[in-house]
C-alpha positions in Angstrom: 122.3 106.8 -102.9 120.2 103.6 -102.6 118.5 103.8 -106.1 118.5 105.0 -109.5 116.9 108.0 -109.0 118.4 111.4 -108.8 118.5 112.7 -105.3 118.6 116.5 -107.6 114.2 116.7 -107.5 113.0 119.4 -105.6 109.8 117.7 -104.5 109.7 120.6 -102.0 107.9 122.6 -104.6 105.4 121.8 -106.9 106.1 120.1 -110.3 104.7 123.0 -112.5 106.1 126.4 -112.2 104.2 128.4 -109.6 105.4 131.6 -111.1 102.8 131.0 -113.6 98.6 130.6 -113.7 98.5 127.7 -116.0 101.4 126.2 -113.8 99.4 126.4 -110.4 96.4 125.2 -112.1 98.0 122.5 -112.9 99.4 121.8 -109.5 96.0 122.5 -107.8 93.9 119.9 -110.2 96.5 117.4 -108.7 95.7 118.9 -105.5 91.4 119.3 -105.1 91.5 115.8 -107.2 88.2 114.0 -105.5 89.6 110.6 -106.6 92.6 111.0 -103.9 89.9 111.3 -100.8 89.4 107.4 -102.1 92.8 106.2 -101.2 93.6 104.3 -98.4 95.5 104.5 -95.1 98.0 102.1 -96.3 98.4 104.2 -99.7 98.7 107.3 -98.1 100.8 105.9 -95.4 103.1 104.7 -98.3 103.1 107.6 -99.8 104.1 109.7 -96.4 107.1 107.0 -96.3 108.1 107.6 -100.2 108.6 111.2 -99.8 110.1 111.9 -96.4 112.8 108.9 -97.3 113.3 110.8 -100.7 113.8 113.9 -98.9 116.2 112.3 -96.3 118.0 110.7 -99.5 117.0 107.1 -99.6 115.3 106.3 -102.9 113.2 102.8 -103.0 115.0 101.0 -105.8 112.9 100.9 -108.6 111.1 103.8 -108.0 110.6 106.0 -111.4 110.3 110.0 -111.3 106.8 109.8 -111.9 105.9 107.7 -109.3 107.9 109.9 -107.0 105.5 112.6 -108.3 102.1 110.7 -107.6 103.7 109.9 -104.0 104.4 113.6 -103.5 101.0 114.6 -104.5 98.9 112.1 -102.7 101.3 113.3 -99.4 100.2 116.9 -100.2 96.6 116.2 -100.2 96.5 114.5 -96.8 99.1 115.7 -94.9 99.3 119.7 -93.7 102.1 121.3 -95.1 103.3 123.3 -91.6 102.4 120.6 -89.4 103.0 117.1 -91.3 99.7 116.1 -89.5 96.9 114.0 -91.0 94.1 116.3 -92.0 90.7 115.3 -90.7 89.2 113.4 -94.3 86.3 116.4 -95.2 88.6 118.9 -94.3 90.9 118.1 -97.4 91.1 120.1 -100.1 90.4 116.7 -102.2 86.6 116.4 -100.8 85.9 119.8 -101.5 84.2 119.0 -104.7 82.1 116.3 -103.5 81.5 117.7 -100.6 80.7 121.5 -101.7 78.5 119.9 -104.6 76.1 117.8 -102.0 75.9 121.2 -99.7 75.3 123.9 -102.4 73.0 121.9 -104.6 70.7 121.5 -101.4 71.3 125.4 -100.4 70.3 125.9 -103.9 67.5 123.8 -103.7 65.9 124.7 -100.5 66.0 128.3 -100.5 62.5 129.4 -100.1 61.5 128.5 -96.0 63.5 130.1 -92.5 64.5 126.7 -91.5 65.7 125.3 -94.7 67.7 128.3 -95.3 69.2 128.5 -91.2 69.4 124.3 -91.9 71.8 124.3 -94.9 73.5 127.6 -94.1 74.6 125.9 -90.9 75.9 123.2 -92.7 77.4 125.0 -94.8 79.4 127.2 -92.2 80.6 123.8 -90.2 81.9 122.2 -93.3 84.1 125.2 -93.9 84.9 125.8 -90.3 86.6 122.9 -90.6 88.1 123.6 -94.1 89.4 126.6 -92.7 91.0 125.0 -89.6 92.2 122.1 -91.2 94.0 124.5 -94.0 95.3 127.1 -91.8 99.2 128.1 -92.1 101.5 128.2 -89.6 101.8 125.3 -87.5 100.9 126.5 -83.7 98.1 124.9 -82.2 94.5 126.4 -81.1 93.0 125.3 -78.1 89.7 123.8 -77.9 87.9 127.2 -76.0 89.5 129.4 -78.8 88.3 126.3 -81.9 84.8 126.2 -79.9 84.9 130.4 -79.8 85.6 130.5 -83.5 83.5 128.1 -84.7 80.4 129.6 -82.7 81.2 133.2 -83.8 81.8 132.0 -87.4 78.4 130.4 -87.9 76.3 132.5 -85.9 77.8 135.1 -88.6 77.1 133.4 -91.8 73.6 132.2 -90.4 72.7 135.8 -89.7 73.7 137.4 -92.8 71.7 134.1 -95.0 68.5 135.5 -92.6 69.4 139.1 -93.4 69.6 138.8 -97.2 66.8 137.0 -97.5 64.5 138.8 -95.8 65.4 141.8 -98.4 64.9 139.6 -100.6 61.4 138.8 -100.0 60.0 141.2 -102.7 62.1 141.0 -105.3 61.8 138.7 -108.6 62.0 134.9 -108.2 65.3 134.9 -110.3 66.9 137.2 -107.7 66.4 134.8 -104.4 68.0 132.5 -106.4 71.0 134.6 -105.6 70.5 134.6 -101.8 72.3 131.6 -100.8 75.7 133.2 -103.0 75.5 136.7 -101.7 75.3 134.7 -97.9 78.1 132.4 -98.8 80.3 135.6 -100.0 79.7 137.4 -97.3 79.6 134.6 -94.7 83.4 133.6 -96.2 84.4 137.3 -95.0 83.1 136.1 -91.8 84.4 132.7 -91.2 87.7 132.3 -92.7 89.0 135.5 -90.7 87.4 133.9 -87.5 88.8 130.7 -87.8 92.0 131.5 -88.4 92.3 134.7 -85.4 95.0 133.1 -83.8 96.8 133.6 -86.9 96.0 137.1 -87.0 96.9 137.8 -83.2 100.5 136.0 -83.3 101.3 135.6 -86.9 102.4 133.2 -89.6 105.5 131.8 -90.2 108.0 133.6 -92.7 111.0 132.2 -94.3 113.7 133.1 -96.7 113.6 131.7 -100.1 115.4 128.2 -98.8 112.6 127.9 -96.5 114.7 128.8 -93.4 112.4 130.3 -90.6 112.8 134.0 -90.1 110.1 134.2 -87.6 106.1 135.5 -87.0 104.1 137.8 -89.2 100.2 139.2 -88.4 101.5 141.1 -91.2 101.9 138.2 -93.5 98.7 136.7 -92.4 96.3 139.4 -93.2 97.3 139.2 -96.8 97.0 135.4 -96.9 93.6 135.4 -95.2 92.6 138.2 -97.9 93.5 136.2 -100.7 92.1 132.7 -99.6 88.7 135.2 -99.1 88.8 136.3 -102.8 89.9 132.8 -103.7 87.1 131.0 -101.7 84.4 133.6 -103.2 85.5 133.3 -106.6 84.7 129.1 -106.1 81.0 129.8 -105.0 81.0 131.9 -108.3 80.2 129.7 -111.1 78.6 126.9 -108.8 76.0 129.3 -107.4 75.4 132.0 -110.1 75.5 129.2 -113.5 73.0 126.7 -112.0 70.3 129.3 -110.7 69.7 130.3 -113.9 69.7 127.5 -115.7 67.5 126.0 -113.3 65.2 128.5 -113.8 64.3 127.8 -117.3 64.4 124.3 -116.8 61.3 124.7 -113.6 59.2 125.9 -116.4 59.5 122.9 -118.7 56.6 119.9 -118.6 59.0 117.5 -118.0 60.5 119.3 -114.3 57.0 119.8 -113.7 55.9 116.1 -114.1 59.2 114.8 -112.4 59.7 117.7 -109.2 61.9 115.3 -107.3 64.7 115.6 -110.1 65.2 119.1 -109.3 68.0 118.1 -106.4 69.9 115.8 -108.2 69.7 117.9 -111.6 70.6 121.2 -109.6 73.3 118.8 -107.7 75.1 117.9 -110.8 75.3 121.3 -112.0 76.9 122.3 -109.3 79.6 119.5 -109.2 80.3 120.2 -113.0 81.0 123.8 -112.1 83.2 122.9 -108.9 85.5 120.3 -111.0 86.8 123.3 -112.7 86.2 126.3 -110.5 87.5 124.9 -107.5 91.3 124.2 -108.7 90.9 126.8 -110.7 90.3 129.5 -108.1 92.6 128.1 -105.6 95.4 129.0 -108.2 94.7 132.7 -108.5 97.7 133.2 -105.8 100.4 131.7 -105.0 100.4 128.7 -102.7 103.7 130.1 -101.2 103.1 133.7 -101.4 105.7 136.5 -101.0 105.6 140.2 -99.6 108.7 142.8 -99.4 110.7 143.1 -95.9 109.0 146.6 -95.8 105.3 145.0 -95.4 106.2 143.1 -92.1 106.3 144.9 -88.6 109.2 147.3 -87.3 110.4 145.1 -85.0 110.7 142.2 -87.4 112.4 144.4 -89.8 114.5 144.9 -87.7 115.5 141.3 -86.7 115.6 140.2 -90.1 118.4 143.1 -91.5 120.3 142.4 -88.4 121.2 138.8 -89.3 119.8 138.4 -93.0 121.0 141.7 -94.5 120.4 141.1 -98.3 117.0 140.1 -97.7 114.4 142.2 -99.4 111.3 139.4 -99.4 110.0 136.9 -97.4 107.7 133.7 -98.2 105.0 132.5 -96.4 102.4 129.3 -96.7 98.8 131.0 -97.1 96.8 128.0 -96.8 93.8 127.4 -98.5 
């Protein structure tokens, strides 16, 4: 050993326990920090160097536990888990707030004309197009005719549903097509997520055994982890688009909105960021970022495989993205 430090850190896991809520909302606060999409090449590159040296057991002398940490945290928001690739800057789970805040204040904001709503909806569904394919798990590649089929099919989904809901919406109280751009976003996720990640769905994820040793390829496995980023993508939206519609409301009333319309973008802007601070981290921790399902879940075939040459096996873990 090269250093002081003990080689014994398992900075192959998160710091917090994961077996807990409070313990992945700590890790996930780490994770969706904004401040980290501010760091430079250099850093990051630093970072990349700090951890894969630690995990080939050369320690920088000098380097404390907690800076071992921070270097294991800024790798994790910039560098795919599966792959060890970059990610592409707004596709991070780090520029989520700001970015998420900037697109769902204006969807809030220009609800009430076709265009605005097709505009911002369209935006919306490009941003997490990429989101979802820079997150995906597994680490097999999708070419550019199935990332161009997915992305077209994805959109044209979410845009059409935003359209749909809001024409029903045309006659009901001002309060309730506040709600249009969240009930589009929800349903719209349902849409996108699954489409973005198909090749996932068609040839599966990877599965491993508790060490992380590859066991092989589960659609199995990736339906579940597609169904819970869904729930966990939804339950974001929640506070940012339910809280700030109604308080927005009462606030269009007041002489002072009145007298001063052109705050209403950056008021309802704010809102939205305040609720994404919290919701976002928060929500990401509902599940497990390594999640786990029984041998029995997977296909026949694979069951098979895996008793043949891993007989006490009875679960197998799997990245689910985000």
């Amino acid at each position: 050993m090269s250093g002081e430090l003990s080689l014994n850190i398992n900075i192959k896991e998160p710091r917090w326990d994961q077996g807990t809520f409070m313990g992945r909302a700590q890790h996930f606060f780490m994770v969706t920090d904004p401040r980290n999409i501010l760091l430079s090449s250099e850093t990051l590159e630093e970072a990349r160097v700090t951890v894969e040296n630690y995990r080939a057991g050369i320690v920088k002398p000098g380097l404390t536990e907690d800076e071992l940490w921070r270097a294991k945290y800024v790798y994790d928001s910039a560098f795919h888990p599966d792959t060890g690739e970059k990610m592409f800057v707004i596709g991070r789970m780090s520029a989520q707030v700001p970015m998420n805040m900037s697109i769902t204040g204006c969807m809030l904001t220009f609800y009430r004309t076709t265009p605005a709503v097709v505009f911002w909806q369209w935006v919306n569904q490009s941003f997490n197009a990429v989101v979802n394919y820079t997150n995906r798990s597994g680490d097999a590649p999708m070419t550019v005719n199935q990332l161009g089929a997915a992305y077209v099919s994805a959109t044209t989904g979410a845009v059409v549903t935003a359209l749909g809901l809001k024409s029903l919406a045309k006659h009901l109280p001002p309060i309730v097509s506040r709600f249009v751009p969240f009930a589009a976003v929800a349903a719209a996720n349902c849409i996108n997520i699954p489409f973005m990640r198909q090749r996932e769905l068609k040839y599966g994820i990877p599965v491993t055994d508790e060490n992380g040793n590859r066991l092989g390829e589960s659609a199995n496995a990736a339906k579940q982890a597609i169904v819970q980023v869904v729930v966990s993508r939804i339950g974001m939206a929640v506070p940012a688009m339910a809280i700030p519609p109604v308080i927005m409301n009462a606030l269009e009333k007041r002489a002072f909105m009145k007298r001063f319309p052109l705050l209403n973008a950056p008021v309802q802007v704010g809102l939205v960021g305040l609720c994404l601070v919290f919701a976002t981290p928060l929500c990401c921790a509902l599940f497990p970022q390594k999640s786990s399902m029984g041998l029995g879940s997977l296909e026949p075939d694979l069951q098979e495989r895996i008793r043949k040459t891993n007989p006490d096996i009875t679960s197998v873990y799997f990245n689910k993205g985000l």
